[in-house]
N, CA, C and O of each residue as an XYZ file, in Angstrom:
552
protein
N      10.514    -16.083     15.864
C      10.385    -14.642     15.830
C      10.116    -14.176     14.400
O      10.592    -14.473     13.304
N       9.154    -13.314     14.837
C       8.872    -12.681     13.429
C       9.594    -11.682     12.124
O       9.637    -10.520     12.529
N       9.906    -11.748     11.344
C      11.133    -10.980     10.763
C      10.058     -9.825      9.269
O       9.479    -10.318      8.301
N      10.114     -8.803      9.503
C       9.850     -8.242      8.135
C      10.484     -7.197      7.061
O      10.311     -6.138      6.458
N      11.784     -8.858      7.394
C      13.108     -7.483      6.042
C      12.219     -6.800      5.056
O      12.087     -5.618      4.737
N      11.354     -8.488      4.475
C      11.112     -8.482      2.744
C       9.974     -7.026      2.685
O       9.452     -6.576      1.665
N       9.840     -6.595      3.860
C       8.847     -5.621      3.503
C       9.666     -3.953      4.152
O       9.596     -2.845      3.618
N      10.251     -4.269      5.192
C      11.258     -2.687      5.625
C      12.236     -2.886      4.718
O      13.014     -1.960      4.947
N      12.691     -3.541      3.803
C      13.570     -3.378      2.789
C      13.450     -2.511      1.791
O      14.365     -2.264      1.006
N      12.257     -1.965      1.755
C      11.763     -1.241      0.889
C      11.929      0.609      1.265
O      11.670      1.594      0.574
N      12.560      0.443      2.885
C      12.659      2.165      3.523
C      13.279      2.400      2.889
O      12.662      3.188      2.172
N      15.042      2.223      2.202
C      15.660      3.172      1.608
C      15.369      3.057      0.143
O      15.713      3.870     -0.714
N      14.726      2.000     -0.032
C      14.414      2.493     -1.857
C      13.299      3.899     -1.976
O      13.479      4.797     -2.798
N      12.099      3.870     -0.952
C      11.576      4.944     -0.396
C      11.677      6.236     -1.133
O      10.880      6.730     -1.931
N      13.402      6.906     -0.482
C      13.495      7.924      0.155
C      13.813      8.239     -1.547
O      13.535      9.374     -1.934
N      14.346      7.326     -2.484
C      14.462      8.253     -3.786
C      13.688      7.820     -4.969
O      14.095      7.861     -6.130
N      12.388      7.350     -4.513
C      11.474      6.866     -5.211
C      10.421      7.791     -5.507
O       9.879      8.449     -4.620
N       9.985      7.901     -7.197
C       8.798      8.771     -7.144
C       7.145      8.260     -7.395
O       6.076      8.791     -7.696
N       7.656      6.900     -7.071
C       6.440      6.066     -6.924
C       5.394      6.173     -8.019
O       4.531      5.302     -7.913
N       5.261      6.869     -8.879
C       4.707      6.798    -10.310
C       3.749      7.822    -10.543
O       3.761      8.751     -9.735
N       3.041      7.852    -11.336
C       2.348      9.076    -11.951
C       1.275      8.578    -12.798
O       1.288      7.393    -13.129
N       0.174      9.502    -13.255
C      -1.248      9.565    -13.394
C      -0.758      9.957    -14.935
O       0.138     10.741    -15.247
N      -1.499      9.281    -15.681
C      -1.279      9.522    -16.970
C      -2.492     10.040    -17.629
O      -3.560      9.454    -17.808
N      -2.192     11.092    -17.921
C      -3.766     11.847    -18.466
C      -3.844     11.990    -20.024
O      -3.103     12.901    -20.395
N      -4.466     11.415    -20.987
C      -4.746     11.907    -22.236
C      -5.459     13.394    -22.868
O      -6.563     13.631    -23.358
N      -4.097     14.348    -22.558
C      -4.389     15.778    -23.475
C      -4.072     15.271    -24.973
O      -3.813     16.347    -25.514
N      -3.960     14.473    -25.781
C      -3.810     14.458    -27.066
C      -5.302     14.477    -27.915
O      -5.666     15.457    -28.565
N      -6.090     13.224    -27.789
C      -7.342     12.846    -28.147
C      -8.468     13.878    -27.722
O      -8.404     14.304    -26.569
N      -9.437     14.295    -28.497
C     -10.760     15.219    -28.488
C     -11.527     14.624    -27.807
O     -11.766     15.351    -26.843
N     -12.209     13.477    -27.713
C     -13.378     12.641    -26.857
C     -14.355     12.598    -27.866
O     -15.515     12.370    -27.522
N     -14.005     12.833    -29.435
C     -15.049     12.453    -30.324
C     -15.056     10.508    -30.995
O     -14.070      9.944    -31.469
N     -16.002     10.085    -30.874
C     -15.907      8.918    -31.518
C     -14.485      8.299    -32.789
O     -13.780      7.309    -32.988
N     -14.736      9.618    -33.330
C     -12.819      9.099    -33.834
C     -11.974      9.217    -33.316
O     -10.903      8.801    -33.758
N     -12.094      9.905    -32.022
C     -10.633     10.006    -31.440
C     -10.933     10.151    -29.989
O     -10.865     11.235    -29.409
N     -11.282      8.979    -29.390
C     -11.957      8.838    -28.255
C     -10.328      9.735    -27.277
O      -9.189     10.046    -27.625
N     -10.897      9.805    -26.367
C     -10.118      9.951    -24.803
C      -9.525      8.643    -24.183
O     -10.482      7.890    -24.001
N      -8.388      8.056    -23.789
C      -8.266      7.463    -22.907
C      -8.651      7.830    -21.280
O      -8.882      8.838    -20.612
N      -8.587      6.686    -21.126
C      -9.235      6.905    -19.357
C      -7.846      7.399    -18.626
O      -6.792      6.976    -19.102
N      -7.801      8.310    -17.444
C      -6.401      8.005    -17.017
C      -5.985      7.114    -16.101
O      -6.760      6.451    -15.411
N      -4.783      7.051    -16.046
C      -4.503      5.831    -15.203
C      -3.256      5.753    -14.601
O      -2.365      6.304    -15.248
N      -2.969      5.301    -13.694
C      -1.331      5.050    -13.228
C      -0.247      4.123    -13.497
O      -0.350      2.934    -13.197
N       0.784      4.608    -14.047
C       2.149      3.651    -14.227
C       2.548      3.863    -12.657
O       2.203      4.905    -12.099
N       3.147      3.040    -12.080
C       3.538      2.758    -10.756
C       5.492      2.891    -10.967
O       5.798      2.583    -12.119
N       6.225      3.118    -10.447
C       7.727      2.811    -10.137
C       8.158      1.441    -10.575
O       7.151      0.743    -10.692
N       9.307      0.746    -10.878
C       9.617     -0.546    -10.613
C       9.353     -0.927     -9.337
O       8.647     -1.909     -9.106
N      10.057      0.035     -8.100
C       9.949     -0.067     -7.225
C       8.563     -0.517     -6.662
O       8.452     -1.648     -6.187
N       7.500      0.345     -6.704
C       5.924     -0.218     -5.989
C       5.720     -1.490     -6.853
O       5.017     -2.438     -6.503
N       6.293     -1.424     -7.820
C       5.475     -3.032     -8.712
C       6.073     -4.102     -7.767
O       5.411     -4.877     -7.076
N       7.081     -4.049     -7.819
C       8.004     -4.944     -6.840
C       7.377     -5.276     -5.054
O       6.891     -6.283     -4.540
N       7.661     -3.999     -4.557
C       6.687     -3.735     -3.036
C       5.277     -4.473     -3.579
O       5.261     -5.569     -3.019
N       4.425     -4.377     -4.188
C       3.114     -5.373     -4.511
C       3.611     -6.372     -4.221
O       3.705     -6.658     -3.028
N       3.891     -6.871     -4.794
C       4.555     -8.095     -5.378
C       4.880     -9.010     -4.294
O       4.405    -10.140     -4.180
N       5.738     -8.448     -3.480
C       6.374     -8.649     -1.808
C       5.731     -8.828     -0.821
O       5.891     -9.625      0.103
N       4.577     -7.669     -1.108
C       3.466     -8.031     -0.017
C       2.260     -9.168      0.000
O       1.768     -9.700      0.995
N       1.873     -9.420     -1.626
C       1.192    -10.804     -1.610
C       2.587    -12.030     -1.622
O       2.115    -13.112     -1.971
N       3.566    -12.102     -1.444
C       4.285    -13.050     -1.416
C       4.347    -12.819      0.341
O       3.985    -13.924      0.747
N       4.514    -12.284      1.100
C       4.415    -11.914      2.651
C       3.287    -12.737      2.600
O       3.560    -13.885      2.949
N       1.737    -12.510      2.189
C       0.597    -13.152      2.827
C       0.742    -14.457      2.207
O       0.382    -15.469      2.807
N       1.253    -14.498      1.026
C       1.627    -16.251      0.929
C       2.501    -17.412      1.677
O       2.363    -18.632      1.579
N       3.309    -16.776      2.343
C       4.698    -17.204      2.941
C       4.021    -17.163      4.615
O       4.614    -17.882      5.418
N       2.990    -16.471      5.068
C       2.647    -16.135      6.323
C       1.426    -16.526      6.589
O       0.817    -15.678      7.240
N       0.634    -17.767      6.273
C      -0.883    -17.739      6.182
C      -1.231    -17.654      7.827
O      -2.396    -17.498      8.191
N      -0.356    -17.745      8.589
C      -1.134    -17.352     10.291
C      -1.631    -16.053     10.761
O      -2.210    -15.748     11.804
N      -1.103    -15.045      9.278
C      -1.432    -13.276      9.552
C      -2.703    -13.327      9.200
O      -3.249    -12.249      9.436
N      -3.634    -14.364      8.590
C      -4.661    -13.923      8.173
C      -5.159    -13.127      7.255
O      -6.281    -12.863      6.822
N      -3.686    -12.685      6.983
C      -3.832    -11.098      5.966
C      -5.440    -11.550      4.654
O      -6.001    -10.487      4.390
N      -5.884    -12.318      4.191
C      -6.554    -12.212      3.275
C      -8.220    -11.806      4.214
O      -9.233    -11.769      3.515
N      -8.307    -11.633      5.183
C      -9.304    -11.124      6.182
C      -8.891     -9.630      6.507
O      -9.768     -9.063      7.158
N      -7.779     -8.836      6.223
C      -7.440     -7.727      6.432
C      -8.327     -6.584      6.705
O      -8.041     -5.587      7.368
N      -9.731     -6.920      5.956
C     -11.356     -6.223      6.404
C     -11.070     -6.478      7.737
O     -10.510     -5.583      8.369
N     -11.378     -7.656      8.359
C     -11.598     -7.599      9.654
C     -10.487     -7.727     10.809
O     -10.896     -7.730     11.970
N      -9.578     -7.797     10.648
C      -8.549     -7.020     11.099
C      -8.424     -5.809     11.362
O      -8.152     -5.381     12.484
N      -8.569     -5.271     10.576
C      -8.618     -3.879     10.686
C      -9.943     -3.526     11.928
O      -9.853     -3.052     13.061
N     -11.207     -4.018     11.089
C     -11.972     -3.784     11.759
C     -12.347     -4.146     13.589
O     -13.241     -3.890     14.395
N     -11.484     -4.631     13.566
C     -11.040     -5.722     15.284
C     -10.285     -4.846     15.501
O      -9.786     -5.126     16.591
N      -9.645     -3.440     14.953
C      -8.596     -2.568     15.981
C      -9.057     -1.246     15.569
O      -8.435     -0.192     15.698
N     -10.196     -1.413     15.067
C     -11.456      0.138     15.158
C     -10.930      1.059     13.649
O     -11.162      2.244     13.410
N     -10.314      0.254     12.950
C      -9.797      1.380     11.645
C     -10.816      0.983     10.404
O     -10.740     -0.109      9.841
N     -11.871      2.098     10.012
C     -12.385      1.452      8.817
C     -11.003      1.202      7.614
O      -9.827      1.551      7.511
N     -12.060      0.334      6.800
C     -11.166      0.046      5.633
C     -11.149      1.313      4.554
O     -11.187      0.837      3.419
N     -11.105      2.765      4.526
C     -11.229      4.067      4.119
C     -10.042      4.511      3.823
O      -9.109      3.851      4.282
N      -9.833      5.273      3.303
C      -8.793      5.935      2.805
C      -8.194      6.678      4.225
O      -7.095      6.387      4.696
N      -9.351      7.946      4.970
C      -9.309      8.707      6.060
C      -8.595      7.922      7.109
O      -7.458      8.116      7.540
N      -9.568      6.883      7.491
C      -9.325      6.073      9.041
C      -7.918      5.446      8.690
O      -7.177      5.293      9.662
N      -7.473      5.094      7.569
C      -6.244      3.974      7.285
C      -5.262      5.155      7.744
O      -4.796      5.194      8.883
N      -5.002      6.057      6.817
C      -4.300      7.467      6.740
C      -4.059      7.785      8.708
O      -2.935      7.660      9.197
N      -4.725      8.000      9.185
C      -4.807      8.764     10.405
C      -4.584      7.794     11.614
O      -4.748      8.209     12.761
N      -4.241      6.608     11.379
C      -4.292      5.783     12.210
C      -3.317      6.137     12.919
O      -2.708      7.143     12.555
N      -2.935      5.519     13.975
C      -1.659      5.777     15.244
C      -1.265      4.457     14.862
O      -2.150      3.615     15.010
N       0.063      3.963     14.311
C       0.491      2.767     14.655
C       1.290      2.264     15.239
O       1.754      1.139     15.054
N       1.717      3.459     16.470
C       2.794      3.410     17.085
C       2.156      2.097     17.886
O       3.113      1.343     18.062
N       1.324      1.680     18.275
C       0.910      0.751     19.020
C       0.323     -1.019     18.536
O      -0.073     -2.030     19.116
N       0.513     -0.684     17.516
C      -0.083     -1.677     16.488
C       0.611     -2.976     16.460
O       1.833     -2.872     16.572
N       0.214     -4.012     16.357
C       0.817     -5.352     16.106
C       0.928     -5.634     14.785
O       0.103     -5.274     13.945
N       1.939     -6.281     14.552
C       2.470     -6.173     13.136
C       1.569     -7.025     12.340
O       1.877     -7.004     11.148
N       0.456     -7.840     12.644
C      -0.593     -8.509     12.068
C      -1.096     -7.163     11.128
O      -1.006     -6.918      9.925
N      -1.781     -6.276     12.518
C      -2.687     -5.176     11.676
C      -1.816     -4.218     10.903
O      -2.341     -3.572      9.996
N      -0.550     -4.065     11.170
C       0.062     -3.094     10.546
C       0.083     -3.898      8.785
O      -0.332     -3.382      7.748
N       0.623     -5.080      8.938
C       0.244     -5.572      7.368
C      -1.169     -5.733      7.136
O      -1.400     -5.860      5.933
N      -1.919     -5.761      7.670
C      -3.460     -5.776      7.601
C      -3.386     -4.407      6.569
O      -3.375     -4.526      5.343
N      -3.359     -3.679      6.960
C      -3.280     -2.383      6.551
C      -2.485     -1.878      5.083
O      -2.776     -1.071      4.201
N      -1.257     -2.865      5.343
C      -0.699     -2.710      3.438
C      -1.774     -3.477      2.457
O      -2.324     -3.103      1.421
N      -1.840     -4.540      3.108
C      -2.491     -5.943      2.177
C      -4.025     -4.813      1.841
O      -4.400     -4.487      0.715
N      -4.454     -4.542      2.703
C      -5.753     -3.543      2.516
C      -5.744     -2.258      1.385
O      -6.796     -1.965      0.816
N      -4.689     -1.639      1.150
C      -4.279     -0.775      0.818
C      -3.837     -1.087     -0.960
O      -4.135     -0.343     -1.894
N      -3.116     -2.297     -1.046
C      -2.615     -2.936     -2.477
C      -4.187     -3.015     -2.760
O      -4.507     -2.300     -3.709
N      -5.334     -3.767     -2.121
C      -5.871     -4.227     -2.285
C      -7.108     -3.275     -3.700
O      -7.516     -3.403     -4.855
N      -7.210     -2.229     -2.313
C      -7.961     -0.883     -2.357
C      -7.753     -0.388     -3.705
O      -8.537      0.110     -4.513
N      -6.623     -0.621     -3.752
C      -5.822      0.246     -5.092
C      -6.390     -0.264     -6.377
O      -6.694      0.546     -7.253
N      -6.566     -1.622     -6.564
C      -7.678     -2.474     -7.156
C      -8.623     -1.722     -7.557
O      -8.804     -1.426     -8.738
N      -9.600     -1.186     -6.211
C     -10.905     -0.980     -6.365
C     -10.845      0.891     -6.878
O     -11.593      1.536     -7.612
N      -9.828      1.216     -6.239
C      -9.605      2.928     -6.617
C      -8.372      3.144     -7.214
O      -7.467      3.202     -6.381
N      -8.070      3.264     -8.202
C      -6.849      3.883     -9.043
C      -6.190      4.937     -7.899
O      -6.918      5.718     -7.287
N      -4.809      4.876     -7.691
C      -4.429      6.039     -7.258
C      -3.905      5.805     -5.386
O      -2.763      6.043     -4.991
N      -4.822      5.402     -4.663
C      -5.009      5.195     -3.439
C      -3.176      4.377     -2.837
O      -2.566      4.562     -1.784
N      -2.984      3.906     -3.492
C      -1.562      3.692     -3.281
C      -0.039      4.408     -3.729
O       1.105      4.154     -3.351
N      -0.518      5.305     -4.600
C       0.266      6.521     -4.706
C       0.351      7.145     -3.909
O       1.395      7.099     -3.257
N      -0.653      8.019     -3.551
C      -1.242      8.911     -2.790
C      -0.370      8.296     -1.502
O       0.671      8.908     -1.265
N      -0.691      7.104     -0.608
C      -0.210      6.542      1.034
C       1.546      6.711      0.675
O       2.396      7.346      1.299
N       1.681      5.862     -0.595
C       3.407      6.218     -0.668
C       3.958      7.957     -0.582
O       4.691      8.488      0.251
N       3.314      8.507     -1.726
C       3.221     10.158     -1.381
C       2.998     11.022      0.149
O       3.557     12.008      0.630
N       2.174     10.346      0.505
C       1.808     11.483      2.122
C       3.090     10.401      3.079
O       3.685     11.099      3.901
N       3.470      9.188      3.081
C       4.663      9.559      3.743
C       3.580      7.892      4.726
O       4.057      7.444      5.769
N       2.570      7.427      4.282
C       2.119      6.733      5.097
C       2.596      5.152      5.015
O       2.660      4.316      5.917
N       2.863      5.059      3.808
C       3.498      3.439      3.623
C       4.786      3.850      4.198
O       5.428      2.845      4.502
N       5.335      4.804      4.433
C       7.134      4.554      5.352
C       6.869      4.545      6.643
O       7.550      4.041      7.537
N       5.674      5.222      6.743
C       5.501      5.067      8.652
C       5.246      3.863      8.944
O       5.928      3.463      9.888
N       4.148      2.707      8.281
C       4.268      1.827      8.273
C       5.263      0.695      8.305
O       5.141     -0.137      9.203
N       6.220      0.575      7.439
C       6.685      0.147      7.225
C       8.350      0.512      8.734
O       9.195     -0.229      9.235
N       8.045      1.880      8.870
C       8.983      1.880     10.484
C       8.502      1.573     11.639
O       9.024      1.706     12.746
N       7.071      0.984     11.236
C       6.804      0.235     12.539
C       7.095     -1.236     12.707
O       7.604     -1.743     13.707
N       6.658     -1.947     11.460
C       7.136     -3.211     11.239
C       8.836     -3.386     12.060
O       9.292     -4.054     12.987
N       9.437     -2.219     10.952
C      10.925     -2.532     11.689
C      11.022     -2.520     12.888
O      11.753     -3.335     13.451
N      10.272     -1.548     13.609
C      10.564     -1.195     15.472
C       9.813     -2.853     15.897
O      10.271     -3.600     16.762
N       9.086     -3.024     15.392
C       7.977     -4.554     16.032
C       9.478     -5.247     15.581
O       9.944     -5.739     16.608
N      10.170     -5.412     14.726
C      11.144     -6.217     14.431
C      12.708     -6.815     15.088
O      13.332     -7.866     15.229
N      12.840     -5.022     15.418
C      14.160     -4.663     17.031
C      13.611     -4.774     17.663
O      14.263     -3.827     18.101
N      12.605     -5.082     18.668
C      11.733     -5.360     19.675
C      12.212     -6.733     20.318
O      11.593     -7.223     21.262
């Protein structure tokens, strides 16, 4: 049976977590002596950790497939998008695609600054993550 403490372990750190912040350079002008930094995100201990957990999940689990998480997803009709991930129903979901969907998401975050703030912020990595648990009491 399938177990996903190492990843619902993370609901009550959750609830008093501010999951990190966008760091914007108001100091610097954007002139060659005093260029602009780019902005960027410091993350929580907490999400560094949750990363962390979730490629150790796809290491510890190679039958999830998780490093195919594109097509996973795409085998249960959710593009790999910010929108379709967000809006999904996962009340019905098998806990393959439901980590399909984190592993996709760490991934994303890679390719877009921010995109994993934002899912912790709107409340979508805890829904997730209370489905795992319900697939778990099941």
């Amino acid at each position: 049976m399938m177990t996903y403490t190492t990843l619902t372990g993370y609901l009550s750190a959750i609830e008093n977590d501010n999951f990190g912040e966008w760091i914007i350079d108001r100091k610097n002008k954007g002139t060659l002596e005093n260029p602009i930094q780019m902005p960027y995100i410091t993350y929580s201990n907490m999400v560094d950790h949750f990363i962390e957990d979730v490629y150790d999940f796809v290491s510890k689990h190679p039958e999830y497939e998780s490093n195919r998480y594109h097509d996973i997803l795409e085998t249960n009709n959710i593009k790999w998008e910010k929108e379709s991930m967000q809006n999904t129903d996962v009340s019905s979901l098998d806990g393959k695609c439901v980590v399909a969907l984190l592993v996709g998401t760490v991934r994303a975050d890679r390719f877009c600054d921010g995109v994993l703030l934002s899912f912790f912020k709107s409340g979508v990595i805890k829904k997730w993550l209370l489905r795992l648990k319900e697939i778990d009491e099941e």
